[in-house]
C-alpha positions in Angstrom: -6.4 60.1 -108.9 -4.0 62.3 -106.8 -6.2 62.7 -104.0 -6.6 59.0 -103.8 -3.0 57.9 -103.6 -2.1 60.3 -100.5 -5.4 59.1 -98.9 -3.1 55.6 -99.2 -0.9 57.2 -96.8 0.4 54.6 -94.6 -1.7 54.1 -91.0 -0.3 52.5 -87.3 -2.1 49.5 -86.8 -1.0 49.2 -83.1 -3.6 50.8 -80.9 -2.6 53.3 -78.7 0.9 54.5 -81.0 1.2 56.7 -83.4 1.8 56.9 -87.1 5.2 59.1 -88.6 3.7 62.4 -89.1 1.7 63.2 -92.2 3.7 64.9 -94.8 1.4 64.7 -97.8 -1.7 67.2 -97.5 -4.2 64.8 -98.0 -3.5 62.2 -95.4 -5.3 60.7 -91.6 -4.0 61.7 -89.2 -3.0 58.3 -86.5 -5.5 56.4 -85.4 -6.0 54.7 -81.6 -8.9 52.8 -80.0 -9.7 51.2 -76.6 -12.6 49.3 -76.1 -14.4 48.4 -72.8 -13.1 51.3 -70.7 -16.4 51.8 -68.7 -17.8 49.0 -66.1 -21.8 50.3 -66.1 -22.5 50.7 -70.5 -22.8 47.7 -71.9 -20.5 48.6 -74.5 -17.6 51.5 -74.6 -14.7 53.0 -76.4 -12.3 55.3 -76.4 -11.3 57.1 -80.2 -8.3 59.1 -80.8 -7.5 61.0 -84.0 -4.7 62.9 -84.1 -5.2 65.0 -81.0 -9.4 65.0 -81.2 -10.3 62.2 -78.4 -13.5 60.8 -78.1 -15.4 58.7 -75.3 -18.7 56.9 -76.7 -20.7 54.2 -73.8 -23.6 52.6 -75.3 -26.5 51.0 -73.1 -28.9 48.6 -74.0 -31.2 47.3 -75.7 -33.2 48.3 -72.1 -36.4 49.1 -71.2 -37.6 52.3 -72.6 -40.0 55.3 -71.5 -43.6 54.4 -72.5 -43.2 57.5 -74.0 -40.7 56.7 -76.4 -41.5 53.3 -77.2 -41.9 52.2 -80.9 -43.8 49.3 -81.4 -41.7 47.9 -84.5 -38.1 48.4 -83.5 -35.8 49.8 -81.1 -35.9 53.8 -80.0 -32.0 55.1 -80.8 -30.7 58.1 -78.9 -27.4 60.1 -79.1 -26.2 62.1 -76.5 -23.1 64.4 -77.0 -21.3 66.2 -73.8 -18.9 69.0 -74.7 -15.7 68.6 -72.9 -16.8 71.9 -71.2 -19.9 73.5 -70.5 -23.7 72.1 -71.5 -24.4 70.7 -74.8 -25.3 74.0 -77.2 -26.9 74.0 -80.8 -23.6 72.6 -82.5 -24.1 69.7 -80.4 -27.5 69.2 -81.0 -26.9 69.1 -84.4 -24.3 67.0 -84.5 -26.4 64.0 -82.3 -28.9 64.3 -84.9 -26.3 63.7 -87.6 -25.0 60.9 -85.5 -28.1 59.0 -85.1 -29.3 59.5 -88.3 -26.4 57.7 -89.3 -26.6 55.0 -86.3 -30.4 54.2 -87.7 -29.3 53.5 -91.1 -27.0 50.3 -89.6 -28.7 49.1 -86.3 -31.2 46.4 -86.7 -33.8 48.3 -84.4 -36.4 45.5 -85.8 -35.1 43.0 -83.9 -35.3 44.7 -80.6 -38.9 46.3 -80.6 -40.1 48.5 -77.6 -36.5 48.9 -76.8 -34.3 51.8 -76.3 -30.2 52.2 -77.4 -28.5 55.4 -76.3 -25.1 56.7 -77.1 -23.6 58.6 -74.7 -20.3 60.7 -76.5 -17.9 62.6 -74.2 -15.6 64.9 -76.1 -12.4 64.6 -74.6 -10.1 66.6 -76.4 -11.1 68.7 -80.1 -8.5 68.8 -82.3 -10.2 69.1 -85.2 -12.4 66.5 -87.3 -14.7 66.6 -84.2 -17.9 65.1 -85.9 -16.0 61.9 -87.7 -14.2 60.8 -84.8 -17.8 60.8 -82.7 -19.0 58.5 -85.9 -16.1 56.6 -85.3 -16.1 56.2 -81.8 -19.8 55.6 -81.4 -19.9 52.2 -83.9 -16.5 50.6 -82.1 -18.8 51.2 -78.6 -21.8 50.0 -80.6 -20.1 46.7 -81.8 -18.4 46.5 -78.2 -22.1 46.5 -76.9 -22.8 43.7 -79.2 -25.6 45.6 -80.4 -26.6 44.1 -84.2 -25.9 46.0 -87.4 -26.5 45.8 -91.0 -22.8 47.1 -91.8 -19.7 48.9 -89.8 -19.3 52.8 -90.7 -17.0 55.7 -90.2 -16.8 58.8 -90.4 -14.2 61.1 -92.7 -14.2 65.0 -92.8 -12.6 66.7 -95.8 -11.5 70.5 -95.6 -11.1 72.7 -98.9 -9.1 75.7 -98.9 -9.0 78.6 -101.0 -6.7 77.1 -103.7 -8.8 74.0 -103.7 -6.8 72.1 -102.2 -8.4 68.8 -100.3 -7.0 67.8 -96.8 -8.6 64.4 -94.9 -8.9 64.6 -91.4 -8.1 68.3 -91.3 -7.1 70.0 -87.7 -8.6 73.3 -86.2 -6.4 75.3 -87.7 -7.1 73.8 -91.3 -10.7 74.1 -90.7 -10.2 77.7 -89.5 -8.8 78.3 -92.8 -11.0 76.2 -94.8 -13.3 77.9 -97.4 -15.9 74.9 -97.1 -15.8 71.5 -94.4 -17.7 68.4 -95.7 -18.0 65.2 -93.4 -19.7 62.1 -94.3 -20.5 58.9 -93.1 -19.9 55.8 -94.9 -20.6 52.1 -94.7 -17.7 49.1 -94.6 -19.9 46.9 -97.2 -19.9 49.3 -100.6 -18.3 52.7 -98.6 -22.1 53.7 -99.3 -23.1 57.2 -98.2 -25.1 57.1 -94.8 -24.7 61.1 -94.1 -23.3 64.7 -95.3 -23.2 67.6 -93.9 -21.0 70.4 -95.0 -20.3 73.8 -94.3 -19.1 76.9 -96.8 -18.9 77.2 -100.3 -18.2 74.6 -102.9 -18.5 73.1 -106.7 -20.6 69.5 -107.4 -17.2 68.8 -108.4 -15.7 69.4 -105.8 -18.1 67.4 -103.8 -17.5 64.4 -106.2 -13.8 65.1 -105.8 -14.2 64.9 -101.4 -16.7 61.8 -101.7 -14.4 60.0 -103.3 -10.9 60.6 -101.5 -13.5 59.8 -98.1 -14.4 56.5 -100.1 -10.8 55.8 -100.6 -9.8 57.2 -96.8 -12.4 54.4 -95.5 -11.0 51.7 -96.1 -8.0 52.3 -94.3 -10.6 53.3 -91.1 -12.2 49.7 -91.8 -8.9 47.9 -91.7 -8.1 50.0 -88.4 -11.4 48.6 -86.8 -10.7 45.3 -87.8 -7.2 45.2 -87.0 -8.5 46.4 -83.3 -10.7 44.1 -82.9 -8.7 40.7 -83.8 -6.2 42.3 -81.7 -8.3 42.7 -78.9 -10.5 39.0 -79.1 -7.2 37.4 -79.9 -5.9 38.3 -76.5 -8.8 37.1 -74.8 
């Protein structure tokens, strides 16, 4: 399949450079991460995609509210900060998306009557806004040491009005995107955790973006993991 052999595109392995600019459509954009940034969270990382920059801390397990508690497993919360300005609907939504997709990894069982928060500062939008929160969110969550079933990621896909698919697409490309579709996959199977899209599109066309995310994942997996020996081999 076309779409998956420019997803193949070649990726920097090196955190904080920068691939050769895409020149293939379908293609991510570089990749950089930087854990442990912040003294007080328990775990923290810094995500760049392209230009869209992305701050995630993560604290606890801690003690939670009485309010909050759940007697079976561990109460998740997701809290993203605009890089300007309070947090508005769009950010609303997109922290539910987040910990919907956070719940279906974390092993809340084995911290009852806790609480785990996620704290994402934007930084910089550049486009792809929702996938690099994924993304920055489970290397702060894996920082933290906080247990999971499975890594994930997230990859956004942008159609245009040809039909043509771009990964990782910018502001501009989603500006002139006739539908946006992100989804969060797992690094065991690339299993679907979340969708959400936006515009108009065909089932086929939402095969055709599933897979070329499927195909784009692996390629974010071997980032994480490259990033992390990287980082524990140093220490």
């Amino acid at each position: 399949m076309e779409v998956a052999k420019r997803a193949g595109a070649k990726l920097s392995a090196d955190t904080g450079t920068e691939s050769s600019p895409r020149s293939p459509a379908c293609s991510l954009r570089h990749f950089a991460c930087e854990q442990n940034l912040l003294s007080r969270p328990d775990g923290s990382a810094s995500f760049l995609q392209g230009d869209t920059s992305v701050l995630a801390g993560v604290y606890g397990p801690a003690e939670v509210k009485v309010s909050k508690e759940i007697f079976n497993k561990a109460t998740l919360e997701v809290i993203l900060r605009p890089k300007i300005g309070l947090p508005g609907v769009a950010e609303k939504s997109r922290e539910r998306l987040i910990r919907n997709t956070c719940e279906a990894v974390v092993l809340g069982a084995l911290h009852p009557r806790t609480s785990i928060t996620v704290v994402l500062q934007v930084v910089s939008d550049a486009g792809s806004l929702l996938a690099c929160c994924l993304n920055a969110a489970c290397m702060a969550l894996v920082d933290a040491g906080v247990p999971m079933r499975a890594l994930f990621c997230g990859v956004s896909c942008a159609l245009d009005s040809d039909g043509n698919l771009v990964l990782d697409p910018t502001t501009k490309q989603e500006k002139e995107a006739r539908a946006i579709l992100t989804f969060a996959l797992d690094g065991v199977e690339q299993k679907l955790l979340m969708s959400t899209t936006k515009g108009l599109y065909s089932d086929a066309e939402f095969q055709q973006c599933l897979a070329a995310a499927q195909a784009a994942s692996q390629h974010i997996f071997r980032f994480y993991r490259e990033s992390l020996q990287r980082r524990y081999s140093k220490s």
